[in-house]
DRENPA-3360 file (N, C-alpha, C; in nm, 2 decimals, always signed):
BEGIN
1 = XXXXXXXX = +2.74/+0.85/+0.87/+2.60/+0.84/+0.83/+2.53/+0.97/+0.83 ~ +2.46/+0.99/+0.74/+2.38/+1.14/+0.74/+2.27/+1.09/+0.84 ~ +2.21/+1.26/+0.85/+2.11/+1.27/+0.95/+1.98/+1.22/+0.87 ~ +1.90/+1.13/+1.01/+1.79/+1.06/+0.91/+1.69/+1.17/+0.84 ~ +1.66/+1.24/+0.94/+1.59/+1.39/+0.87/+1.64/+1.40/+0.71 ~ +1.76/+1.46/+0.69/+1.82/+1.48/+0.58/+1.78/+1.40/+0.50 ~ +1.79/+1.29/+0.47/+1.81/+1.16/+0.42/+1.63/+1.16/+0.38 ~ +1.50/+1.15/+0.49/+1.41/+1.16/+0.45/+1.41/+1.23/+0.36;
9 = XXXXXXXX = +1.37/+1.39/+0.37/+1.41/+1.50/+0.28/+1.43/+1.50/+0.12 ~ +1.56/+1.40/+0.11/+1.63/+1.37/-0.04/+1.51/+1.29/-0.07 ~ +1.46/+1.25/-0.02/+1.44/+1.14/-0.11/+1.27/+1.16/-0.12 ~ +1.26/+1.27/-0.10/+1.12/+1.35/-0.14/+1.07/+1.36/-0.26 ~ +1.13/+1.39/-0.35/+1.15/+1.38/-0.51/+1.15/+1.27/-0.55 ~ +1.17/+1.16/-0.47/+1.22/+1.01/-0.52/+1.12/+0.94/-0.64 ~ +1.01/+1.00/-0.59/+0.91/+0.86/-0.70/+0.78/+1.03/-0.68 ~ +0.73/+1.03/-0.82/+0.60/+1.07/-0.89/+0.54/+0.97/-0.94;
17 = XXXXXXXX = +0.47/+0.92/-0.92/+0.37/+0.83/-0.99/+0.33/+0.85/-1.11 ~ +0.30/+0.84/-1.19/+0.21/+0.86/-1.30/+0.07/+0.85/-1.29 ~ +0.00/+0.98/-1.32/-0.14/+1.00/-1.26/-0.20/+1.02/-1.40 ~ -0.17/+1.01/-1.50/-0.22/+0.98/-1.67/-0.31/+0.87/-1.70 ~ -0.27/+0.77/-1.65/-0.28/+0.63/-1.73/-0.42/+0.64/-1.75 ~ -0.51/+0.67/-1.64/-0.68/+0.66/-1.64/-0.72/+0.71/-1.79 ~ -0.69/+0.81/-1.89/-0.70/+0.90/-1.98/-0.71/+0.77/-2.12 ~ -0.61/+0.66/-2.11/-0.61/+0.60/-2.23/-0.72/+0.48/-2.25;
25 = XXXXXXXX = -0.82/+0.47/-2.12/-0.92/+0.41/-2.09/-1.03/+0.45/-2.15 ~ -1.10/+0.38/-2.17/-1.24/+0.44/-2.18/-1.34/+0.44/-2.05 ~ -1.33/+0.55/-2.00/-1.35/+0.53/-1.82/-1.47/+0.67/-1.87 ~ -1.57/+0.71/-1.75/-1.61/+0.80/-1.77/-1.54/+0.93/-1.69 ~ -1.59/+1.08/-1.70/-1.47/+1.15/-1.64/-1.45/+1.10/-1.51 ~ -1.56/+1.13/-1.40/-1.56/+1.14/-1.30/-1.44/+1.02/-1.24 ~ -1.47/+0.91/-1.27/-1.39/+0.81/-1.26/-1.20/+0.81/-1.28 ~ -1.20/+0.86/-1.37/-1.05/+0.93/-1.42/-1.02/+1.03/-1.29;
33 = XXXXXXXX = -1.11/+1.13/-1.26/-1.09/+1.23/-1.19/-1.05/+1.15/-1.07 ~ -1.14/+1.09/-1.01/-1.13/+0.99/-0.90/-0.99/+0.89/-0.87 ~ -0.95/+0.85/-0.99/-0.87/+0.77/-0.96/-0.68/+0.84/-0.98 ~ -0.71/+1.00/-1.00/-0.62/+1.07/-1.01/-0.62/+1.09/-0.88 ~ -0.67/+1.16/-0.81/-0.68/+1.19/-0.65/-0.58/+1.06/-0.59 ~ -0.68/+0.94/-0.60/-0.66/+0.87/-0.53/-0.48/+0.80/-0.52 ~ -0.47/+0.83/-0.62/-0.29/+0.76/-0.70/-0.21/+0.92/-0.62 ~ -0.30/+1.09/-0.63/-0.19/+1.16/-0.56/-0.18/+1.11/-0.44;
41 = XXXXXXXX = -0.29/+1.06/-0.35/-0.29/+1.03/-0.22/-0.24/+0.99/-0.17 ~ -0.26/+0.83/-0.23/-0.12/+0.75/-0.26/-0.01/+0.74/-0.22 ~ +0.05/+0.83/-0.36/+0.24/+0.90/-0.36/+0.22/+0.95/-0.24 ~ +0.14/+1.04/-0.17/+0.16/+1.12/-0.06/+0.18/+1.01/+0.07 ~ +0.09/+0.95/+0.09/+0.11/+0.84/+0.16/+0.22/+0.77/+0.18 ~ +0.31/+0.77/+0.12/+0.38/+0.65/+0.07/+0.51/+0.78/+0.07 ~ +0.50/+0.85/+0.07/+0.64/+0.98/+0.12/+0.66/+0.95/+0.27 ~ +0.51/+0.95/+0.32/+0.51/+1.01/+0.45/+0.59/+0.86/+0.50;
49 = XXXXXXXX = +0.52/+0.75/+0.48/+0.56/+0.60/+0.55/+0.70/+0.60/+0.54 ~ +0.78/+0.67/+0.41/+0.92/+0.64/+0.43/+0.98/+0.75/+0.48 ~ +0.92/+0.87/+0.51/+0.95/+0.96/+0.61/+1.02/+0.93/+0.76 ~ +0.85/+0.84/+0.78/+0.89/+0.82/+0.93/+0.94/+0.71/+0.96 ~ +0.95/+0.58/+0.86/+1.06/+0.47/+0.83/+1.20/+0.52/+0.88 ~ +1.24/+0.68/+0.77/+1.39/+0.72/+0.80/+1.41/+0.74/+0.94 ~ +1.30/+0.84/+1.01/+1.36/+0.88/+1.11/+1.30/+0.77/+1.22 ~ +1.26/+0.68/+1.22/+1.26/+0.55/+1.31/+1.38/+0.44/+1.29;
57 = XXXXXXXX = +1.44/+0.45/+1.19/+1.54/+0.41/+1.16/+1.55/+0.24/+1.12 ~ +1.44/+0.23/+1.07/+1.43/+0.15/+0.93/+1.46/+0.13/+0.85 ~ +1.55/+0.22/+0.79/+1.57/+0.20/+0.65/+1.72/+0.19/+0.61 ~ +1.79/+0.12/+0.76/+1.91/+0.13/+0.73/+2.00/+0.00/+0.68 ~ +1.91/-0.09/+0.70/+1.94/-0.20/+0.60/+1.87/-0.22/+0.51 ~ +1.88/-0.26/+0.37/+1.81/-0.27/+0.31/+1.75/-0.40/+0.29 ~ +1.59/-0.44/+0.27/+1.52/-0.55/+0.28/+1.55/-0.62/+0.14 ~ +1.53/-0.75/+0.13/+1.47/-0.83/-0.01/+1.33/-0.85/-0.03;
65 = XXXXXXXX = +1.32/-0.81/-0.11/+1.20/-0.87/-0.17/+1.08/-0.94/-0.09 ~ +1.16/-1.08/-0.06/+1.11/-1.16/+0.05/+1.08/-1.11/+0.16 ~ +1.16/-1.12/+0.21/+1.18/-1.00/+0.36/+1.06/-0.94/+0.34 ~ +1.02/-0.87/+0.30/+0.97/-0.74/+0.28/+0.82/-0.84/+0.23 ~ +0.81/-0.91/+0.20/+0.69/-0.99/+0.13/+0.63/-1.07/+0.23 ~ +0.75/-1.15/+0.32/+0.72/-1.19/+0.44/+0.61/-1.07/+0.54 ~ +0.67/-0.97/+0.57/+0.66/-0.87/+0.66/+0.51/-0.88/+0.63 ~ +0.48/-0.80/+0.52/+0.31/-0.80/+0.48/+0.26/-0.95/+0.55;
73 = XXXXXXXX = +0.27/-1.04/+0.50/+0.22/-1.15/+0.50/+0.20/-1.16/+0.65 ~ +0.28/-1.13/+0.72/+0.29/-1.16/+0.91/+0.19/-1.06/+0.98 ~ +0.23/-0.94/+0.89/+0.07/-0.84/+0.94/-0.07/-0.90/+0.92 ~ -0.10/-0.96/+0.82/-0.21/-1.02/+0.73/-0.28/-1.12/+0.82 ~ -0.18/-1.23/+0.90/-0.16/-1.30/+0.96/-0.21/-1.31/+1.11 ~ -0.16/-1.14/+1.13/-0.22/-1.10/+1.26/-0.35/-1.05/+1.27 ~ -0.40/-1.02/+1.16/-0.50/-0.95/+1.12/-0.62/-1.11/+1.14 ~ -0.61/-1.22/+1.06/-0.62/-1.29/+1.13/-0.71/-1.39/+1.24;
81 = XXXXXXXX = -0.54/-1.38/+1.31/-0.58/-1.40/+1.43/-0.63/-1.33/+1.53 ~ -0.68/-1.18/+1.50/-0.72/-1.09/+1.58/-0.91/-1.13/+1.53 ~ -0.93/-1.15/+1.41/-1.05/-1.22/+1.40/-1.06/-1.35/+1.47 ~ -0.97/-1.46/+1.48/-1.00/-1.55/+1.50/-1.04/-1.55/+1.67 ~ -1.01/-1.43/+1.74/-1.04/-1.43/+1.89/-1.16/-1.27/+1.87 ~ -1.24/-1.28/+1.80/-1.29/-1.19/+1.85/-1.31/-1.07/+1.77 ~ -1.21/-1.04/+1.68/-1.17/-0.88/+1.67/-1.21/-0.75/+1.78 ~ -1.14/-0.77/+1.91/-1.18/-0.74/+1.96/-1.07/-0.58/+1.94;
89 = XXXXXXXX = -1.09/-0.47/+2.00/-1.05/-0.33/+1.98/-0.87/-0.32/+2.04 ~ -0.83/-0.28/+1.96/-0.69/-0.29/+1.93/-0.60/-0.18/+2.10 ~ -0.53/-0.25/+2.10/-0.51/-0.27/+2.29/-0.42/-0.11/+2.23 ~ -0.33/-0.07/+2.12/-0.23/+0.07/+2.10/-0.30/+0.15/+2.02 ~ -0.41/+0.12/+1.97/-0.53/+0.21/+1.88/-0.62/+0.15/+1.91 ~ -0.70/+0.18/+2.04/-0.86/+0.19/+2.09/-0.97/+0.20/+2.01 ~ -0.93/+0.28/+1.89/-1.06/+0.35/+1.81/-1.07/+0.25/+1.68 ~ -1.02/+0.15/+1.68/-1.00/+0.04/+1.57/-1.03/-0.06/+1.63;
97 = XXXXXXXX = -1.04/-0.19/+1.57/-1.04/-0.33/+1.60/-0.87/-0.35/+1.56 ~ -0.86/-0.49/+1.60/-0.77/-0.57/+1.57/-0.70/-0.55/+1.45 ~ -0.79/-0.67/+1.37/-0.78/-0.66/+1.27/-0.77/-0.53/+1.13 ~ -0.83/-0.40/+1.23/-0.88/-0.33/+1.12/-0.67/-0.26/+1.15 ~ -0.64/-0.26/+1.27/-0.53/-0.22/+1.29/-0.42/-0.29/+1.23 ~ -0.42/-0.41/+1.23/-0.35/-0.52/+1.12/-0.32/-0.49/+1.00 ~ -0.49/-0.47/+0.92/-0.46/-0.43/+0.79/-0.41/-0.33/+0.75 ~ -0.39/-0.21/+0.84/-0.36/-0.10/+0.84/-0.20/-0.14/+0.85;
105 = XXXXXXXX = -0.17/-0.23/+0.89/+0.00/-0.24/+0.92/+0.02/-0.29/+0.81 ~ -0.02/-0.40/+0.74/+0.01/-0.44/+0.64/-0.02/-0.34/+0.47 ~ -0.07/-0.22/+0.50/-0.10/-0.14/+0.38/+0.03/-0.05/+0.37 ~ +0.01/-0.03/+0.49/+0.21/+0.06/+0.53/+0.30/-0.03/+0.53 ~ +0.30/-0.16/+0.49/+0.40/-0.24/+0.43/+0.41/-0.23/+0.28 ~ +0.31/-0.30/+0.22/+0.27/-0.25/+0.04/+0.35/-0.12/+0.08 ~ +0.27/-0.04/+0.07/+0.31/+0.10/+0.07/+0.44/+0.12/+0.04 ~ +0.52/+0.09/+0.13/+0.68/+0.11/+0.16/+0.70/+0.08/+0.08;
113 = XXXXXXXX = +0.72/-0.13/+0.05/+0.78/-0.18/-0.04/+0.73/-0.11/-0.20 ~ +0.68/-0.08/-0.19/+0.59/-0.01/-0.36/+0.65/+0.07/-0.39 ~ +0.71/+0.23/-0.31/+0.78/+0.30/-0.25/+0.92/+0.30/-0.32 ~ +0.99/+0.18/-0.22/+1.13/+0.19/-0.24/+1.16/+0.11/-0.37 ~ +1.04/+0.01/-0.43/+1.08/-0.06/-0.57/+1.07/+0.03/-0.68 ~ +0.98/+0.14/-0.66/+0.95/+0.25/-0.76/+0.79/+0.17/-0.82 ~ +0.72/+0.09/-0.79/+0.57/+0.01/-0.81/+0.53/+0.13/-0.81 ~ +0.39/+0.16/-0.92/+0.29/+0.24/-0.98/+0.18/+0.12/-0.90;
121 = XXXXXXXX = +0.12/+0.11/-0.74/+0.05/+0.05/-0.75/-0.08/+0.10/-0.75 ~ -0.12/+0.21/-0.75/-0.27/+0.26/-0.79/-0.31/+0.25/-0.95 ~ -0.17/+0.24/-1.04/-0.18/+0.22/-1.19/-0.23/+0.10/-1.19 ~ -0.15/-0.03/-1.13/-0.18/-0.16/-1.12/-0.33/-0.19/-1.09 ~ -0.35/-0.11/-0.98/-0.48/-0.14/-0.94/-0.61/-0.09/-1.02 ~ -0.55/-0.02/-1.09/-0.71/+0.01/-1.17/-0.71/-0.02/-1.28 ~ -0.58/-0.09/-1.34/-0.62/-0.18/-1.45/-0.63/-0.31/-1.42 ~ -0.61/-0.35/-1.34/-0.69/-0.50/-1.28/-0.80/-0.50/-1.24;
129 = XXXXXXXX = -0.85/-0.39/-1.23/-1.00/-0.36/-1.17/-1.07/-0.35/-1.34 ~ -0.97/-0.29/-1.45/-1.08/-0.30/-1.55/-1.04/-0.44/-1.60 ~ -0.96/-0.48/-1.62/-0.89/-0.63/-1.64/-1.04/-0.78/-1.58 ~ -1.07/-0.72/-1.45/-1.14/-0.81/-1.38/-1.28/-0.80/-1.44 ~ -1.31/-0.70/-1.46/-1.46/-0.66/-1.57/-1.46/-0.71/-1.66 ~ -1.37/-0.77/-1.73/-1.38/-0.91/-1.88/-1.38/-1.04/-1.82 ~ -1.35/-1.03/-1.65/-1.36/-1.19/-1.70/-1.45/-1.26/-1.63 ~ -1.49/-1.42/-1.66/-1.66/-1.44/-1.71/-1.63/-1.46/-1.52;
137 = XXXXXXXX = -1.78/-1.45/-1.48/-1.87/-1.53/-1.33/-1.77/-1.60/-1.32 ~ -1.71/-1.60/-1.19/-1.66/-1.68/-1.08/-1.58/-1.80/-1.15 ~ -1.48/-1.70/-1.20/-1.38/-1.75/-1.32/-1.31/-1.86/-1.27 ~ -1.21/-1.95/-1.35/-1.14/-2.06/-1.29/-1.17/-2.18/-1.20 ~ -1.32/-2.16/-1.19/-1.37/-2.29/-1.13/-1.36/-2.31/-0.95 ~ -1.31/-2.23/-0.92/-1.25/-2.24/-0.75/-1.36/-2.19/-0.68 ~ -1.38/-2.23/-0.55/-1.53/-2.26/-0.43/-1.52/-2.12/-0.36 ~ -1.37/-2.05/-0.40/-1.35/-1.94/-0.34/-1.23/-1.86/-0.33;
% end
């Protein structure tokens, strides 16, 4: 088995995102500019999580889908139930709440999984964001 170091390393190159897509919109600049940043950040983010995945030694089996769908969902979960008592200030990161620590576990899940599937999810996200601007007041009829 190679050294996890190494192994992070390779796989540095692994995924560019495509930081274009805002251009075929009719967005104004600033906004395009904005949502360029935010997609490099992103990819950068999302190096670093399987960075430190490799050398924690995570990544030596490979997850399914599920698995990996589950995972978020159980962060989500915790997040929660850290509301449901309180959101009281997170007992391994003081400078947070519970919950705010939660979601933060569950974004470094997305993250990963997004990651290792090769998912454009900053692309996704800002075309569902203009996607969601067509559609009418409190669509589909649901209380919430």
């Amino acid at each position: 088995m190679s050294n996890p170091e190494e192994r992070a390393d390779d796989r540095e190159e692994y995924q560019q995102l495509e930081v274009d897509f805002m251009e075929d919109l009719d967005l104004p600049e600033i906004y395009v500019e904005k949502a360029n940043i935010f997609t490099e950040l992103w990819s950068w983010i999302e190096k670093n999580i399987y960075r430190i995945n490799v050398l924690k030694g995570w990544t030596q089996k490979e997850r399914t889908d599920g698995e990996m769908i589950a995972l978020i969902h159980a962060e989500i979960s915790e997040a929660l139930e850290g509301l449901r008592h309180g959101n009281q200030r997170s007992k391994i990161i003081p400078e947070v709440s519970e919950a705010e620590e939660e979601i933060a576990d569950a974004l470094i899940r997305i993250m990963d999984m997004a990651f290792l599937r090769k998912w454009n999810i900053p692309k996704a996200l800002f075309l569902k964001l203009e996607y969601n601007k067509t559609r009418p007041y409190r669509h589909g009829g649901k209380l919430f």
